[in-house]
C-alpha positions in Angstrom: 18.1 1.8 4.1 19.0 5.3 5.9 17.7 8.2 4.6 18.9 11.9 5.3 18.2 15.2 4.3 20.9 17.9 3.8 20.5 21.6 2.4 23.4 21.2 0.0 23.8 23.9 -2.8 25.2 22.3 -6.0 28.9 23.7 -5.3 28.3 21.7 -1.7 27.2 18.3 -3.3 29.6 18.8 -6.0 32.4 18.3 -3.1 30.5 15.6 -1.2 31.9 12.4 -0.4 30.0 9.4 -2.4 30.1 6.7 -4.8 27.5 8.5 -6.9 25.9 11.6 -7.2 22.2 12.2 -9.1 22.0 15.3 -10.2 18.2 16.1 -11.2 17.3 19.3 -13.8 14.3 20.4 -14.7 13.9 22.8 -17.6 14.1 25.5 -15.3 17.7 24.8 -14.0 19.3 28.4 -13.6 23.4 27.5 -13.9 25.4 28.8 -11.2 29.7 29.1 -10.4 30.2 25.8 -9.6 31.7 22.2 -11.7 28.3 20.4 -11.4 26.7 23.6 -13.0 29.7 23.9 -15.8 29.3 20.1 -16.5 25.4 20.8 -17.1 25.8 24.1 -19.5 28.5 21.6 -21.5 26.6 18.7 -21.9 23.3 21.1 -22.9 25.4 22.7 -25.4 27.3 19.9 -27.0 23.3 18.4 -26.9 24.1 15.3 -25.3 21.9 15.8 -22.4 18.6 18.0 -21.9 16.1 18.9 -19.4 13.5 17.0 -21.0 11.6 14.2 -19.1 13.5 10.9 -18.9 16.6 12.3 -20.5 20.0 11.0 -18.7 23.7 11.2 -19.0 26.7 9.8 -17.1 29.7 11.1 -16.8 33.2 9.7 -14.5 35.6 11.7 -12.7 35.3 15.2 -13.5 36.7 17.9 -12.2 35.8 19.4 -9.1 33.5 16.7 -8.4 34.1 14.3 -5.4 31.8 11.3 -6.6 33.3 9.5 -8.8 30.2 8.7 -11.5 27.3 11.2 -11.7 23.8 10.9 -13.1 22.3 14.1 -15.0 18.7 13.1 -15.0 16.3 15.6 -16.6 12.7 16.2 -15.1 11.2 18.3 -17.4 8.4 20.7 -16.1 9.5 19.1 -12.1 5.8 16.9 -12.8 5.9 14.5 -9.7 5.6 11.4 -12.2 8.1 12.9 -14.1 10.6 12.7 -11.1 9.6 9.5 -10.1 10.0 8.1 -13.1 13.3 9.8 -13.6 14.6 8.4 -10.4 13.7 4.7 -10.7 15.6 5.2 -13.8 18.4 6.0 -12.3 17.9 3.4 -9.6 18.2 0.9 -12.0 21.7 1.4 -12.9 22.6 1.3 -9.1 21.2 -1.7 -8.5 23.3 -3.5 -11.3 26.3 -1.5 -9.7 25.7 -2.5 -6.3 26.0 0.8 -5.7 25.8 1.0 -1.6 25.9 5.1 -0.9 24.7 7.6 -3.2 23.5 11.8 -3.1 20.5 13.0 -4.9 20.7 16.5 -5.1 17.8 18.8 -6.9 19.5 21.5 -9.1 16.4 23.5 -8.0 14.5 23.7 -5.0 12.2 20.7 -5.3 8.3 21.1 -4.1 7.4 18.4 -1.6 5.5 16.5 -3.8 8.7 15.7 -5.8 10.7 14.9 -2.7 8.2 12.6 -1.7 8.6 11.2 -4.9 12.3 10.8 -5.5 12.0 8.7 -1.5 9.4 6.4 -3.0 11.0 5.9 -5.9 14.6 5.0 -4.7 12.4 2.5 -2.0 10.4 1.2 -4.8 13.4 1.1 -7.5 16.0 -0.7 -4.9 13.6 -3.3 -3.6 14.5 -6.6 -3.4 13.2 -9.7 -1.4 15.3 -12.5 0.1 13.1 -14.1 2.8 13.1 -17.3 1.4 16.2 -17.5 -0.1 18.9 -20.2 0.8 21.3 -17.0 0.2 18.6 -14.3 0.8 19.5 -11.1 -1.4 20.2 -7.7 0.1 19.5 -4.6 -0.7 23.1 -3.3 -1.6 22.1 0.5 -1.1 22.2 1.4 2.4 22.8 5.3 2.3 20.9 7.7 0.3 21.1 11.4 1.2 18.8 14.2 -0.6 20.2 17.2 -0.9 18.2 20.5 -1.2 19.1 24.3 -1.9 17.0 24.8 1.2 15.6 22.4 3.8 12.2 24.7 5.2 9.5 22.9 7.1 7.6 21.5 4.3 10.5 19.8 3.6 11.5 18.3 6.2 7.6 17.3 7.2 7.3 15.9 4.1 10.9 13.8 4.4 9.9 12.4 7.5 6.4 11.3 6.6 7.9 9.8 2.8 10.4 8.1 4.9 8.0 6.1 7.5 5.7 5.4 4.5 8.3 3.8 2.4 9.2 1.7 6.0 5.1 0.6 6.2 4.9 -0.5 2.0 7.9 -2.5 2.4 6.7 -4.5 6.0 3.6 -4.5 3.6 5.5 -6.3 0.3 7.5 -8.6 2.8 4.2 -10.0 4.3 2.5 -10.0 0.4 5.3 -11.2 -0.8 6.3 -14.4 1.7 4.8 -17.7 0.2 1.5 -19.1 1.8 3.1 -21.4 4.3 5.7 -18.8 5.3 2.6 -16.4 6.2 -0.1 -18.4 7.6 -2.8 -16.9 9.7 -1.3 -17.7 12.8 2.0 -15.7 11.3 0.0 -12.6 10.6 -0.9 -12.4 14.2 2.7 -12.7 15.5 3.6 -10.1 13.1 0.9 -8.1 14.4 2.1 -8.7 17.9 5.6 -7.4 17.0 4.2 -4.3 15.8 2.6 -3.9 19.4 6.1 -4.2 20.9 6.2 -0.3 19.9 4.7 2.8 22.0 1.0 3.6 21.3 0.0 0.4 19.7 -1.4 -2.7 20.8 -2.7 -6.1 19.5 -5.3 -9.1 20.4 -5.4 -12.2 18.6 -8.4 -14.3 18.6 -8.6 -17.9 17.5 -11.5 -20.0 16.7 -12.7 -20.3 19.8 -13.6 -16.6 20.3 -14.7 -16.0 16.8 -17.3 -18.6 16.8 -18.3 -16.9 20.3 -18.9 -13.4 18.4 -21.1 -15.2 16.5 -19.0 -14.6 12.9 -20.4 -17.8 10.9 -19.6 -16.3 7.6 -16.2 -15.7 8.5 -15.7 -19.0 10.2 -17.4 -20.8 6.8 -14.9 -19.9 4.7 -12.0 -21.0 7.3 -13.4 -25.0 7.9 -12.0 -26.5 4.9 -8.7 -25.4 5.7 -6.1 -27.2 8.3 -4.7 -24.2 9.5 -6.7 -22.1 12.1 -8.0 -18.7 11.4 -7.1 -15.6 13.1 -9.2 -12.3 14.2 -6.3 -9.9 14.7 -7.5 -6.8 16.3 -4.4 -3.5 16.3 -5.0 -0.1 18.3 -2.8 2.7 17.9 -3.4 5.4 20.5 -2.1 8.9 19.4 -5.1 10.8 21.1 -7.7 10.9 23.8 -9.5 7.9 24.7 -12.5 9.9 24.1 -12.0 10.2 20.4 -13.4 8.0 17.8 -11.3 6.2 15.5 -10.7 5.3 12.0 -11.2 1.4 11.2 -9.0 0.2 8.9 -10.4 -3.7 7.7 -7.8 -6.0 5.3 -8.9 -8.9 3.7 -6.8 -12.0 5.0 -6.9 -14.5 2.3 -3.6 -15.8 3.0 -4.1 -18.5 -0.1 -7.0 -18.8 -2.3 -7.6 -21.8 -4.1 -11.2 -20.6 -4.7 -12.8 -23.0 -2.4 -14.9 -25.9 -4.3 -15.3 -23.4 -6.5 -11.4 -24.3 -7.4 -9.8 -21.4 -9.3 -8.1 -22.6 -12.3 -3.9 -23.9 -11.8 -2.0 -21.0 -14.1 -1.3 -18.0 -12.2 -2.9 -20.0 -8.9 0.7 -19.1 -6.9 -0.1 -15.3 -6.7 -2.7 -16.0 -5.2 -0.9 -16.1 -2.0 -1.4 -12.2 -2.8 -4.9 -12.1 -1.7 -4.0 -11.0 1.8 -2.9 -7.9 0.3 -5.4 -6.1 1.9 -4.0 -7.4 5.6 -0.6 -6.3 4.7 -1.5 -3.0 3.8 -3.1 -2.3 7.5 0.3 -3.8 8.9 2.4 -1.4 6.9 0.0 1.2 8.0 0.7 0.3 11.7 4.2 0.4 11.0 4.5 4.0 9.3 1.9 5.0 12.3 4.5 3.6 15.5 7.3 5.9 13.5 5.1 9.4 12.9 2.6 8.6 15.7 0.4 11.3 14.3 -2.3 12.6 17.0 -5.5 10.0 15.9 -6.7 6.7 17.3 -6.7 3.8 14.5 -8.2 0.2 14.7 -7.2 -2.3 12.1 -9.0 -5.3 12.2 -7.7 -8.5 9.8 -10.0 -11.4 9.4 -7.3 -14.0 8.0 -8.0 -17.8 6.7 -6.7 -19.6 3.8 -9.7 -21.2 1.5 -9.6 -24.4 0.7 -11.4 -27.3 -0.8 -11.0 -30.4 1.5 -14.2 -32.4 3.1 -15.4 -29.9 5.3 -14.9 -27.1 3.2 -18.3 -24.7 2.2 -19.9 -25.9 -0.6 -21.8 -23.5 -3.0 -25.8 -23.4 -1.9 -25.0 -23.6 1.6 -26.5 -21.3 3.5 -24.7 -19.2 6.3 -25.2 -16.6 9.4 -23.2 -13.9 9.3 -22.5 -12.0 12.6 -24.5 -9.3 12.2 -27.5 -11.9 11.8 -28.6 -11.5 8.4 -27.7 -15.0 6.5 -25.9 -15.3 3.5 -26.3 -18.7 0.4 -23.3 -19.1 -1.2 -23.6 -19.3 -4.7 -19.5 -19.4 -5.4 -17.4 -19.9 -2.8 -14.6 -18.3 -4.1 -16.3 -15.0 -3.1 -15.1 -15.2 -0.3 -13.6 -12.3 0.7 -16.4 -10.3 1.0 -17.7 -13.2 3.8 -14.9 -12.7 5.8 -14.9 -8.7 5.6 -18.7 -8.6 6.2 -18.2 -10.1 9.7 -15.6 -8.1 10.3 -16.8 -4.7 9.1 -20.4 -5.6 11.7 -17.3 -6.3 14.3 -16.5 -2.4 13.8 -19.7 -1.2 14.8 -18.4 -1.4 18.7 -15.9 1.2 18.3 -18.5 4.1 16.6 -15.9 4.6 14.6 -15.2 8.3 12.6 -15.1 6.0 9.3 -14.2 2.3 8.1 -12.4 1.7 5.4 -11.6 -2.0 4.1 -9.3 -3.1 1.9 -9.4 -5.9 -0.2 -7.6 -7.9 -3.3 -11.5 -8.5 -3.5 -12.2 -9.1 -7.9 -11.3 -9.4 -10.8 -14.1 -7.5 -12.3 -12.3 -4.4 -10.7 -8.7 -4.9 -12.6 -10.9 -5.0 -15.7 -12.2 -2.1 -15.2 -9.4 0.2 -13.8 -6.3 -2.0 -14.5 -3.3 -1.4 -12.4 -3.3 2.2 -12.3 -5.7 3.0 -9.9 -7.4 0.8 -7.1 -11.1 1.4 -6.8 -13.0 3.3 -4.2 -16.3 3.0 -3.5 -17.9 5.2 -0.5 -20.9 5.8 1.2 -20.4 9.4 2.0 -19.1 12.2 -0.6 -16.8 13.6 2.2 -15.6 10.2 3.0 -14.5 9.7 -0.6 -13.0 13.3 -1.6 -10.9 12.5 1.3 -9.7 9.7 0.3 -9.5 10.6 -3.4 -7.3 13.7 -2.4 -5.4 11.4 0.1 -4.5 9.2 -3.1 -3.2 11.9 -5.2 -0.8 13.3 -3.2 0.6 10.3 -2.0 0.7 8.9 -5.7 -1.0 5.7 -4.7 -4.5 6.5 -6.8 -8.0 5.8 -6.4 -11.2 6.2 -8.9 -14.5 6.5 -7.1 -17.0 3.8 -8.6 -20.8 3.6 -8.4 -22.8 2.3 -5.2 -26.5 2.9 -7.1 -28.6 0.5 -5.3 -30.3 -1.2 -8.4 -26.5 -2.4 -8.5 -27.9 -5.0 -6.0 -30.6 -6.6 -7.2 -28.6 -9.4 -9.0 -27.9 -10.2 -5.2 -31.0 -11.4 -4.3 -31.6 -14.9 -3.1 -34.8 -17.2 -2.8 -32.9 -18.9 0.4 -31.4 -16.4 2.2 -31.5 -12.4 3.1 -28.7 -12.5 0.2 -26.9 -14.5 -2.2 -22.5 -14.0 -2.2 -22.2 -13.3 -5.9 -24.2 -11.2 -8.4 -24.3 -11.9 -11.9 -20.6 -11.1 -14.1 -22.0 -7.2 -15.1 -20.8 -5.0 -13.0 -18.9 -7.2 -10.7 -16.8 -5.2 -8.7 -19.9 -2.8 -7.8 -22.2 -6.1 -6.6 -19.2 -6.8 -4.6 -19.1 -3.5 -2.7 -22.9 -3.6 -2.7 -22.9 -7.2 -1.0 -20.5 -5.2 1.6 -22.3 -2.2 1.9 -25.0 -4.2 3.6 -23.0 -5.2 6.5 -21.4 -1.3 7.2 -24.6 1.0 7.2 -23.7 2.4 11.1 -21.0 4.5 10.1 -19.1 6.0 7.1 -17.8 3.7 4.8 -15.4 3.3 2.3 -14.0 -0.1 0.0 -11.1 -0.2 -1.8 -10.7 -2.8 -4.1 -7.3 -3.4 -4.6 -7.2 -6.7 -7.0 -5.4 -4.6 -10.0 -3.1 -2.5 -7.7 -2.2 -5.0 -4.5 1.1 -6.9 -6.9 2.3 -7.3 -10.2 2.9 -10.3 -12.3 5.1 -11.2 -15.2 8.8 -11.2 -14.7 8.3 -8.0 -11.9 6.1 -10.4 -9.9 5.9 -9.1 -6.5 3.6 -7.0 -3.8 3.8 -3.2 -4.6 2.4 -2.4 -1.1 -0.3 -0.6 -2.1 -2.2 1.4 -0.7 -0.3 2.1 2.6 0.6 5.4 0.9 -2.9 6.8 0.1 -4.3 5.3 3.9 -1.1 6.7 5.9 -1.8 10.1 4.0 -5.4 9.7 4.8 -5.6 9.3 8.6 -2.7 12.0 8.5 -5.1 14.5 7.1 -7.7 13.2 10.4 -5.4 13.8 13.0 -6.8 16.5 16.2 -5.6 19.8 15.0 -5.2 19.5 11.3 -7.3 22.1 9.4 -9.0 19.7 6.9 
């Protein structure tokens, strides 16, 4: 989809050339000379439309107006969730249309946050996947221009960063979203390798062969009941001096989870070609990062495997060692993301990285505690986490900080091993990051758990790309020169 940005008064998009035009009001709207303007006054008058949140009206050839359907949406106070909300509402009727050009033009100068969120909500709200498809669908919208009174710098900053994030969550929902044996391990490294066809980035894949060399027996224990071969993909972007330390970025893999031995029960097993959500995400983030090449270096590092339960496959009590040497009993082997990410976060140390963060579809305890609203952050470092937390809001991807107490891991204690894979069900998401939090004390760290946030079920089943938003706005606030 092409995005532009235009300064475009309303008496300029009221002559513009489109099939429709999205007119959006807040309660502020000061009416000018001009048809789009009259139209407004009339139907505030005649009280058919206000400026009130989630208020719309249509209206067909009128006067003076070159598009032939416009869309009065009202956004209220101009609240970013407001706009975004107004805007996928709108979005919705264009999608039935098959709409395939349209304007949205702000009847007031817009902030950036709301432009930013009028480009992820057209993304978001025109989304569709075809990848497996014997007639793949299309996305029938191809132009969508936003038109502003006035197009200053923060503007057009903000445009071009909303625009390259939108491109990283969709790589991110395509690779979520593509069934298990349409994204295999070995698939998550070529994609990785495509990404590395761009300036700044490049990309090593290691196979079995070299993990078992590194030592990453945790990682590798999860892999052996599966037929497929795991991965180690390793991704460098560049933007600054050699010199200057990085930010690790660590996704969880999974690329299907059938819980191991521990078998997950059949309903709702399918989405569990999700659980590489946190893989996806650091692929969408190396796609938004090769079209803003912000000045910062960035690893990503994606342990990937599927877990499965044939004759080879880790059984619970078995006891494993973990790259970093400690050695792990496995009391439920499907916990295991946190024994691939544990490797792979001790595999971080050699770049003395400026932080790691890992992201992972990692429990269920954590969607019971925050839902689908926010993902959950845990961090070892206050900085580390307000960072993150502020990177979150203003991307509209959010976080909640959650405990890391250390009484939190007793539960993972284990009379055959340094420490045990699961805790007890209290508190499960915290044991989780605790478990973790073992394996990443040489630098600042940060999880997000991303179970409740990483798709959606139901009848909108489907990766929401999350949180290439809040990580893209993160490292953006890191890079040499920006006043934090």
């Amino acid at each position: 989809m092409n995005f532009e940005l235009k300064t475009l008064s309303l008496a300029s998009a009221a002559k513009t050339a489109t099939e429709t035009l999205i007119v959006l009001i807040s309660e502020h709207f000061q009416a000018g000379k001009d048809p789009l303007s009259a139209l407004i006054e009339k139907a505030i008058k005649a009280k058919d439309f206000s400026a009130k949140a989630g208020k719309t009206l249509q209206a067909y050839a009128v006067s003076g107006v070159s598009a032939s359907k416009i869309v009065l949406v009202g956004i209220g106070e101009g609240k970013t969730g407001d706009v975004k909300s107004g805007v996928m509402g709108a979005m919705t009727g264009l999608k039935s249309a098959e709409t395939t050009k349209t304007l949205i033009t702000f009847a007031s100068t817009p902030t950036p946050a709301n432009l930013h969120a009028s480009i992820l909500a057209v993304a978001e709200g025109t989304y569709v996947y075809g990848t497996t498809q014997s007639k793949p669908k299309t996305r029938k919208l191809t132009q969508v221009v936003l038109g502003v009174a006035a197009a200053n710098a923060a503007l057009k900053e903000t445009f071009a960063t909303s625009v390259a994030m939108v491109q990283g969550i969709e790589f991110a929902k395509e690779w979520a979203n593509r069934p298990a044996n349409h994204a295999t391990p070995t698939l998550l490294g070529k994609a990785a390798q495509g990404l590395a066809k761009t300036a700044n980035i490049s990309c090593e894949v290691l196979g079995p062969k070299e993990v078992a060399k590194l030592g990453m027996g945790s990682f590798m224990s999860v892999a052996q009941g599966s037929a497929e071969p795991l991965r180690f993909i390793i991704l460098k972007y560049q933007g600054a001096a050699k010199t200057d330390t990085p930010v690790v970025l660590v996704g969880k893999g999974i690329t299907f989870d059938t819980g191991g031995i521990s078998i997950k029960p059949a309903p709702e097993m399918d989405e569990m070609k999700f659980d590489m959500g946190g893989a996806a995400s650091v692929l969408g983030v190396f796609k938004s990062l090769s079209l803003i090449r912000p000045k910062l270096n960035v690893v990503g590092l994606i342990p990937a495997c599927e877990n499965m339960p044939d004759g080879l496959a880790v059984k619970p009590g078995d006891v494993v060692t973990s790259m970093s040497g400690q050695t792990i009993e496995i009391l439920n082997t499907d916990a295991e993301g946190r024994l691939i990410l544990c490797d792979a976060l001790t595999y971080a140390e050699r770049f003395k990285p400026m932080a790691v963060i890992d992201i992972a579809t990692l429990t269920g305890a954590c969607v019971i505690a925050l839902g689908a609203i926010r993902s959950g952050m845990f961090a070892s470092e206050d900085t580390l986490a307000e960072a993150l937390q502020n990177a979150g809001n203003l991307a509209m991807d959010l976080c909640w900080r959650m405990p890391l107490d250390e009484e939190y891991a007793e539960s993972l204690r284990s009379n055959f091993a340094d420490v045990g894979n699961v805790g007890g069900r209290a508190g499960g998401a915290i044991t989780a990051a605790k478990f973790l939090q073992r394996f990443a004390k040489k630098y600042p760290w940060a999880h997000l758990d991303i179970a409740g946030t990483a798709w959606k079920g139901g009848a909108a089943k489907g990766a929401t790309g999350r949180p290439v938003g809040l990580l893209l706005q993160y490292l953006l606030s890191q890079q040499v020169g920006v006043k934090k």
